[in-house]
MDAnalysis code that builds the backbone (N, CA, C; Angstrom):
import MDAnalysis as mda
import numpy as np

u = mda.Universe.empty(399, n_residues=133, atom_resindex=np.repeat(np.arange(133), 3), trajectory=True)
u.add_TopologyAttr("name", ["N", "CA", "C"] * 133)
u.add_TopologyAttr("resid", np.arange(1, 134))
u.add_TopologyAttr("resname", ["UNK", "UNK", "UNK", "UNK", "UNK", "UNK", "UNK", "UNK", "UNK", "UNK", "UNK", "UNK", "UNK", "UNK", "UNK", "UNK", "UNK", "UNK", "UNK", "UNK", "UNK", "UNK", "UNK", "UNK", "UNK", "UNK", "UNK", "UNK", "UNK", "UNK", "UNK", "UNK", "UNK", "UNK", "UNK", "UNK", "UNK", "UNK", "UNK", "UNK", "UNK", "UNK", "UNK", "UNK", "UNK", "UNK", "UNK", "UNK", "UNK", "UNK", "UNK", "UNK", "UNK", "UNK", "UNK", "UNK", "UNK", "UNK", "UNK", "UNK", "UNK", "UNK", "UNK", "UNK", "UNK", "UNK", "UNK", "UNK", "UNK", "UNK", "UNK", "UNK", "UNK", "UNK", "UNK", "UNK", "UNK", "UNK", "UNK", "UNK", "UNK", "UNK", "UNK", "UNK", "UNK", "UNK", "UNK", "UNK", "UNK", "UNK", "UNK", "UNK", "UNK", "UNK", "UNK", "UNK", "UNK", "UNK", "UNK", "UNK", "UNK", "UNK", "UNK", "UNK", "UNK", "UNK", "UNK", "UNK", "UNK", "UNK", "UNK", "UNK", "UNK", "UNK", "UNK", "UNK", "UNK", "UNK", "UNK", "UNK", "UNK", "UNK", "UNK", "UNK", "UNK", "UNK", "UNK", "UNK", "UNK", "UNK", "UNK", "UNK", "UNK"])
u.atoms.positions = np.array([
    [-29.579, -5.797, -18.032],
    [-29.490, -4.838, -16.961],
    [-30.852, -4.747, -16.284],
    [-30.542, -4.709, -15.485],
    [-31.589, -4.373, -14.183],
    [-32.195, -3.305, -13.731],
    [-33.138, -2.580, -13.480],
    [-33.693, -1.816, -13.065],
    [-33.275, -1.200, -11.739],
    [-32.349, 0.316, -11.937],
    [-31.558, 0.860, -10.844],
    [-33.036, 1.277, -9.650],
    [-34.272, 0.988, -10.053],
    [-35.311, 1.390, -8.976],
    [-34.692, 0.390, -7.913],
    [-34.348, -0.882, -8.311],
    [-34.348, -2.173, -7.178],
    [-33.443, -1.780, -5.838],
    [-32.950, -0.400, -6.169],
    [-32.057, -0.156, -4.811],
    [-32.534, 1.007, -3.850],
    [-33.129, 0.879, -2.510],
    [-34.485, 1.879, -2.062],
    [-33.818, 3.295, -2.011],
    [-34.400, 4.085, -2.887],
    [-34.099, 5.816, -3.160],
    [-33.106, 6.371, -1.892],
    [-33.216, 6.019, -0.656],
    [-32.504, 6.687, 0.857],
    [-31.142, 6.126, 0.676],
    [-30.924, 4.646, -0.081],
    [-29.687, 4.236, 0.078],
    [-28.884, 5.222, -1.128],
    [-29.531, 5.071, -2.007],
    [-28.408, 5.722, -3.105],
    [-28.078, 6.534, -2.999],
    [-28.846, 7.454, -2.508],
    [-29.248, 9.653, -1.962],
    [-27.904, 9.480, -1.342],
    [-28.123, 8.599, 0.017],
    [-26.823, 8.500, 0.484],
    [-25.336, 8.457, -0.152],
    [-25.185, 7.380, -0.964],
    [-24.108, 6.567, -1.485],
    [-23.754, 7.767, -2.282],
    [-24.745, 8.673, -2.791],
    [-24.576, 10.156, -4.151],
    [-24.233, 10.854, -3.438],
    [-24.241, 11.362, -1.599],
    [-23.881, 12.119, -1.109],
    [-22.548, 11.597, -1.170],
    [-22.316, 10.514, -0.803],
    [-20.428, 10.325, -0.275],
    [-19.602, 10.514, -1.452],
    [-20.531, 9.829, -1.895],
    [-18.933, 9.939, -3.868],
    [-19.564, 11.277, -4.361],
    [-19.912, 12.360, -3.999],
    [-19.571, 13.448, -4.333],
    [-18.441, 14.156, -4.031],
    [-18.026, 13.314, -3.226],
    [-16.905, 13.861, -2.161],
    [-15.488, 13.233, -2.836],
    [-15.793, 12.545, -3.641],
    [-14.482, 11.884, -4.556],
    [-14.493, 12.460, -5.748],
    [-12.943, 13.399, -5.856],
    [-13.041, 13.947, -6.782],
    [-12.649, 12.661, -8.336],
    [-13.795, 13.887, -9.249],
    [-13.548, 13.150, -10.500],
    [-14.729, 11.693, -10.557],
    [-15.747, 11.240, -9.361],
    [-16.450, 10.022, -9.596],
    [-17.056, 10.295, -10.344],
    [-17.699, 9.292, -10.865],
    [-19.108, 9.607, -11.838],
    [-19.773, 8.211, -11.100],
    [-21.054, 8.305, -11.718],
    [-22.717, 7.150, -11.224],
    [-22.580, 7.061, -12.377],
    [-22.566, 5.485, -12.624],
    [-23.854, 4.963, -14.206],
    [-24.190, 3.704, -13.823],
    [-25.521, 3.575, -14.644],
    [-26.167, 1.832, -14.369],
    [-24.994, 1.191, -14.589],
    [-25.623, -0.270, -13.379],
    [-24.425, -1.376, -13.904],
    [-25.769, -2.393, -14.615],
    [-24.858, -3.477, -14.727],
    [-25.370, -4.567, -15.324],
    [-26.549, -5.125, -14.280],
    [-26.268, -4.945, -13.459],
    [-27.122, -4.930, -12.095],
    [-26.879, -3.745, -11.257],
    [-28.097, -2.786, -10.286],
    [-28.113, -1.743, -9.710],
    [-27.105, -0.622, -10.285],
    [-26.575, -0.021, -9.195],
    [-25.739, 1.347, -9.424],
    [-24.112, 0.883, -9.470],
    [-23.364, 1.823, -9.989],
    [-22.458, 2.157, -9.578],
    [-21.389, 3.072, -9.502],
    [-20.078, 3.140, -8.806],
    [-19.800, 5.040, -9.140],
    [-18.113, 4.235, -9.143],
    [-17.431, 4.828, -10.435],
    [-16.473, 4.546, -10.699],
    [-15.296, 6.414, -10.689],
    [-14.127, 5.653, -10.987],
    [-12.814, 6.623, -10.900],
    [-12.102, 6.158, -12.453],
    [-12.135, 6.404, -13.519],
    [-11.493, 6.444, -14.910],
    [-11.482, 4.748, -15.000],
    [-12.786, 4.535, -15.148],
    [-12.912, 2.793, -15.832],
    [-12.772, 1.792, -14.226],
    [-12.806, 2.032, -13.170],
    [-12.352, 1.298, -12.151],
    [-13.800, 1.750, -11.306],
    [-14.307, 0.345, -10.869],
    [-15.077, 0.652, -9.699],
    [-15.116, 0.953, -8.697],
    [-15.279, 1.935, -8.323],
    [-15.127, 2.198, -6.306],
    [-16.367, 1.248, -5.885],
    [-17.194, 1.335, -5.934],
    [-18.438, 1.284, -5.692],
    [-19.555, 0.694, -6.485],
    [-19.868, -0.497, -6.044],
    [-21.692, -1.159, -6.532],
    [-22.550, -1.434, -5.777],
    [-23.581, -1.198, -5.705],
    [-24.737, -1.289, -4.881],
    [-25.877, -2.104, -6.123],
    [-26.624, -2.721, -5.001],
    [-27.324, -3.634, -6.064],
    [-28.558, -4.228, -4.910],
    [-29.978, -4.491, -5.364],
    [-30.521, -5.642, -4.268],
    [-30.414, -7.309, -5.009],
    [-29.679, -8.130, -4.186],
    [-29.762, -9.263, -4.428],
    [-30.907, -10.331, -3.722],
    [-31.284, -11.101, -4.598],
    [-32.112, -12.389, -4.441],
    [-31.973, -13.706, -3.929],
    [-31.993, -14.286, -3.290],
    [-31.779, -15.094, -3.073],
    [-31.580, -16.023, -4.146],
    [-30.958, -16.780, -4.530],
    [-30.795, -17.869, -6.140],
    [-30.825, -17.280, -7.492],
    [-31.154, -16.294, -7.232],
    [-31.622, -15.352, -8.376],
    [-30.247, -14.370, -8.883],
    [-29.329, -14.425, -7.962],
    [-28.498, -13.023, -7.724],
    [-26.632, -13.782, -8.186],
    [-27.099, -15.212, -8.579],
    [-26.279, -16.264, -8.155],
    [-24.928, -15.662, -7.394],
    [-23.983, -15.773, -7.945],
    [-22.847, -16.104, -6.541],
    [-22.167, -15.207, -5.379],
    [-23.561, -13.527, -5.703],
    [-23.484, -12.936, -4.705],
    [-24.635, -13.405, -3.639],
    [-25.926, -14.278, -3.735],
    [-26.378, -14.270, -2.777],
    [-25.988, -15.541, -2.005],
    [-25.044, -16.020, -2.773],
    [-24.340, -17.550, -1.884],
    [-23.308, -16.399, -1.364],
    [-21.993, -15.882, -1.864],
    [-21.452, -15.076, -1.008],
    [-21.892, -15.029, 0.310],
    [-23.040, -14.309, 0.553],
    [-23.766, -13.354, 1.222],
    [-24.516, -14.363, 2.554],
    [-24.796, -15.592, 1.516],
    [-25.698, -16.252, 2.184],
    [-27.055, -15.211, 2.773],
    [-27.569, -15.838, 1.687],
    [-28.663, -14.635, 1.686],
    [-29.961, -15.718, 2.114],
    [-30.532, -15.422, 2.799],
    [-32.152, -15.904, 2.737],
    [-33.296, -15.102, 2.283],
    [-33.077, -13.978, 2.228],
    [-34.173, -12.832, 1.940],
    [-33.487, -11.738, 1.021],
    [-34.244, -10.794, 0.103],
    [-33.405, -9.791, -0.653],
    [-33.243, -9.084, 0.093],
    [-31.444, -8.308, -0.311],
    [-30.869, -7.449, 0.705],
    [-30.100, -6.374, -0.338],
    [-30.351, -5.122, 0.180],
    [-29.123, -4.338, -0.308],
    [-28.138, -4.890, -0.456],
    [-26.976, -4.985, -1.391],
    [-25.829, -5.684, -1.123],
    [-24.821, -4.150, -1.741],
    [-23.761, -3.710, -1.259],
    [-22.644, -3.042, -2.103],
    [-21.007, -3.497, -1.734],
    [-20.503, -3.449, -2.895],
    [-18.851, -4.437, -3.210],
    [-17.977, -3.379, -3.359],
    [-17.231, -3.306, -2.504],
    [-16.364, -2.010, -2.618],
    [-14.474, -2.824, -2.939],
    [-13.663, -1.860, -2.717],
    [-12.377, -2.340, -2.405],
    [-11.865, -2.269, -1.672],
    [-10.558, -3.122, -1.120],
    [-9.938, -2.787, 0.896],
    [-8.699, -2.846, 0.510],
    [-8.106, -2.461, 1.043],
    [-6.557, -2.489, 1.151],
    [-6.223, -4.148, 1.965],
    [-5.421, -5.033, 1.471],
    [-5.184, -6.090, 2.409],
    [-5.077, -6.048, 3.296],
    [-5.146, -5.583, 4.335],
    [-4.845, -5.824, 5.519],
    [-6.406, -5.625, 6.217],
    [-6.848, -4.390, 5.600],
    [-8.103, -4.646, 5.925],
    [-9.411, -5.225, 5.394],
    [-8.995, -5.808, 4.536],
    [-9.645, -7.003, 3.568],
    [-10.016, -8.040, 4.687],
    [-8.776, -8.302, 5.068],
    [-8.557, -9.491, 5.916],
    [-9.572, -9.381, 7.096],
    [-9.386, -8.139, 7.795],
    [-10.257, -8.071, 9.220],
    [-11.899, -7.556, 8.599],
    [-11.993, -6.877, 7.278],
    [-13.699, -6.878, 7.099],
    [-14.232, -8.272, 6.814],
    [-13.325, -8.745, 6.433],
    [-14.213, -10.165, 5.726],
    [-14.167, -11.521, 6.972],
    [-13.104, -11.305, 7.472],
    [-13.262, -12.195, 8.886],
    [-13.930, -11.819, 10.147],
    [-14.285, -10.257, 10.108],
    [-15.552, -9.832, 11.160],
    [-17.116, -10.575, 10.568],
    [-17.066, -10.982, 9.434],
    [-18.288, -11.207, 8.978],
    [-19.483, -10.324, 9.455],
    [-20.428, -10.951, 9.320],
    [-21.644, -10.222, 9.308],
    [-21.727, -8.702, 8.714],
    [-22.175, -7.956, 8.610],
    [-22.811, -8.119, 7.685],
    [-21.704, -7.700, 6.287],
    [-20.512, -7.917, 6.586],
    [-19.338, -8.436, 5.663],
    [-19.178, -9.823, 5.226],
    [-18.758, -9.804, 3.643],
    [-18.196, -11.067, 3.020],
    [-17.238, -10.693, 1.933],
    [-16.455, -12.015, 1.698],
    [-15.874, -11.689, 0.596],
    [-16.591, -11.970, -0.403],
    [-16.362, -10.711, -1.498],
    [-17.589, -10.517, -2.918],
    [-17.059, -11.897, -3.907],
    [-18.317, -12.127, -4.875],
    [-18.195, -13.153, -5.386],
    [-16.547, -13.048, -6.456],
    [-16.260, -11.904, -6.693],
    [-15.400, -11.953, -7.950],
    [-13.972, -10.647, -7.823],
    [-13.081, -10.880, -7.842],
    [-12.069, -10.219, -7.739],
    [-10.934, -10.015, -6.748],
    [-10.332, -9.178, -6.555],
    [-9.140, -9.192, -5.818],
    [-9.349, -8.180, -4.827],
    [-9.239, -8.481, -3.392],
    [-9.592, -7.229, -2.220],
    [-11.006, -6.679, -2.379],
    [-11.910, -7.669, -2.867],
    [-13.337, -7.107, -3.133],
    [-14.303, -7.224, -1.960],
    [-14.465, -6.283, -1.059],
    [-15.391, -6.678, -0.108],
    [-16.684, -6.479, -0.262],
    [-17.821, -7.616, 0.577],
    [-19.735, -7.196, 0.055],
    [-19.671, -6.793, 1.336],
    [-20.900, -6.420, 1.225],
    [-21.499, -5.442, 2.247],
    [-22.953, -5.573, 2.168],
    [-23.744, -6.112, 3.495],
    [-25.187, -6.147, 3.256],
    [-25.233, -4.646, 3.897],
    [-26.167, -3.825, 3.124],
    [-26.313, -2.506, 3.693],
    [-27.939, -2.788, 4.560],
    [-28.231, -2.583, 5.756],
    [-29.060, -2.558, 6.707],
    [-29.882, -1.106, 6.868],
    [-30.718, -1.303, 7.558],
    [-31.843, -0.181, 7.467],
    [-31.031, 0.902, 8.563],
    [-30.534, 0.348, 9.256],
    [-29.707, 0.952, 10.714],
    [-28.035, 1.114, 10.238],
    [-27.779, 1.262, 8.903],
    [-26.554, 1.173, 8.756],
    [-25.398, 2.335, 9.164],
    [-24.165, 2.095, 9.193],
    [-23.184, 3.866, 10.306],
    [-22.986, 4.401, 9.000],
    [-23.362, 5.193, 8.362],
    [-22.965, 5.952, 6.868],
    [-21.754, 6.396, 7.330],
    [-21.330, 6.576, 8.383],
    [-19.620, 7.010, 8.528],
    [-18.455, 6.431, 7.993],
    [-19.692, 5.427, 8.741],
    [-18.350, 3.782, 8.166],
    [-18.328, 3.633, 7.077],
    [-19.705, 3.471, 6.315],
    [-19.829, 3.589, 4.949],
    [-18.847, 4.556, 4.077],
    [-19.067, 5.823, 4.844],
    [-18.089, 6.833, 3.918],
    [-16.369, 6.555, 4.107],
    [-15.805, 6.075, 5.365],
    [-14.613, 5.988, 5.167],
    [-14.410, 4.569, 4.621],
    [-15.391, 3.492, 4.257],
    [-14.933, 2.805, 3.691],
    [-14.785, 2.530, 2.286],
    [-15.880, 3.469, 1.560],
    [-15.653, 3.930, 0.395],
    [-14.502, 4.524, -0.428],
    [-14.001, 5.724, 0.598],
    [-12.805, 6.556, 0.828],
    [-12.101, 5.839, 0.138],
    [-11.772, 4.884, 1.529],
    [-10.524, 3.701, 1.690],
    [-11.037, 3.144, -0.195],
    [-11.484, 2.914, -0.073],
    [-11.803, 2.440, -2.144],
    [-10.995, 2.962, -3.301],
    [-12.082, 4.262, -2.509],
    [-11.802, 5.525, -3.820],
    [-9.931, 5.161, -3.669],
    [-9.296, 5.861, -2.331],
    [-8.039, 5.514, -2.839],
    [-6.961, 4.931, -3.233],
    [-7.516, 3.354, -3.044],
    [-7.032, 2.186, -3.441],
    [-7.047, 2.210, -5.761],
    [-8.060, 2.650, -5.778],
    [-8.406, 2.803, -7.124],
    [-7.873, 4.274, -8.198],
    [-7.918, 5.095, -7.110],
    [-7.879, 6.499, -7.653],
    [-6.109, 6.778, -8.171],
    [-5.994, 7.228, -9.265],
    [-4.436, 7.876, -9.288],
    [-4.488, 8.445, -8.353],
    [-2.556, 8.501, -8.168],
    [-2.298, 9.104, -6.523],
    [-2.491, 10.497, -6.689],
    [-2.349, 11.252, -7.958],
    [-3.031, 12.769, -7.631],
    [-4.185, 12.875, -6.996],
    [-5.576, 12.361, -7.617],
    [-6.531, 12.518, -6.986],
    [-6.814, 11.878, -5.585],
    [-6.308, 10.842, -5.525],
    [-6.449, 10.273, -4.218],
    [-5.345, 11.220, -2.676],
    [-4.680, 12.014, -3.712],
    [-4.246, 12.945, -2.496],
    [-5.131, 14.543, -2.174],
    [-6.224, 14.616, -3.162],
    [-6.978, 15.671, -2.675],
    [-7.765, 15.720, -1.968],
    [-7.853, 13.996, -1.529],
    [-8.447, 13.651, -0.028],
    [-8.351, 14.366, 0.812],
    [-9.193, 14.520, 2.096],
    [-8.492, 14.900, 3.328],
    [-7.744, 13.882, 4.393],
])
């Protein structure tokens, strides 16, 4: 495991503001950076990847330089249109409806939050995922 410093303090503050908003998340280290899960299921990883170092998320990513990276979940349909808008979308190295995300210094935390959302309730039992708004 990796050192959760590697992800810059403003991004996470953030990422801790939105999944507060999901009932029932919790934060714990991952194997690399952060992440905030719903009863054993990930909504959410945030991590900085390396170039060669990060292996088959910074080919994902096509990375030349280290970048925030976070891997959320999409519903298919919009799997399809985040990962074929590319930039600063890809499909994540490992799983099913897994989208990356280079997070940018200029990033829309809106978007961020409803795309998390969209996570949380892909993952969440449908009780909790209906105490959404």
């Amino acid at each position: 495991m990796t050192d959760r410093a590697d992800v810059p303090p403003e991004v996470l503050a953030a990422l801790r503001g939105i999944c507060a908003g999901l009932p029932e998340s919790y934060e714990e280290p991952a194997w690399v950076g952060t992440r905030w899960r719903i009863r054993q299921r990930t909504v959410l990883h945030v991590f900085t990847a390396h170039p060669g170092s990060t292996g088959a998320f910074s080919r994902a990513a096509e990375l030349t330089e280290p970048a925030v990276v976070m891997t959320f979940r999409a519903q298919a349909e919009e799997f399809d249109s985040l990962v074929g808008a590319g930039y600063p979308f890809f499909r994540a190295a490992w799983g099913t409806q897994v989208v990356g995300m280079i997070i940018e210094p200029d990033a829309d935390w809106t978007e961020i939050k409803e795309l998390l959302t969209e996570s949380y309730r892909e993952l969440a039992p449908a009780k909790l995922a209906r105490l959404l708004p």
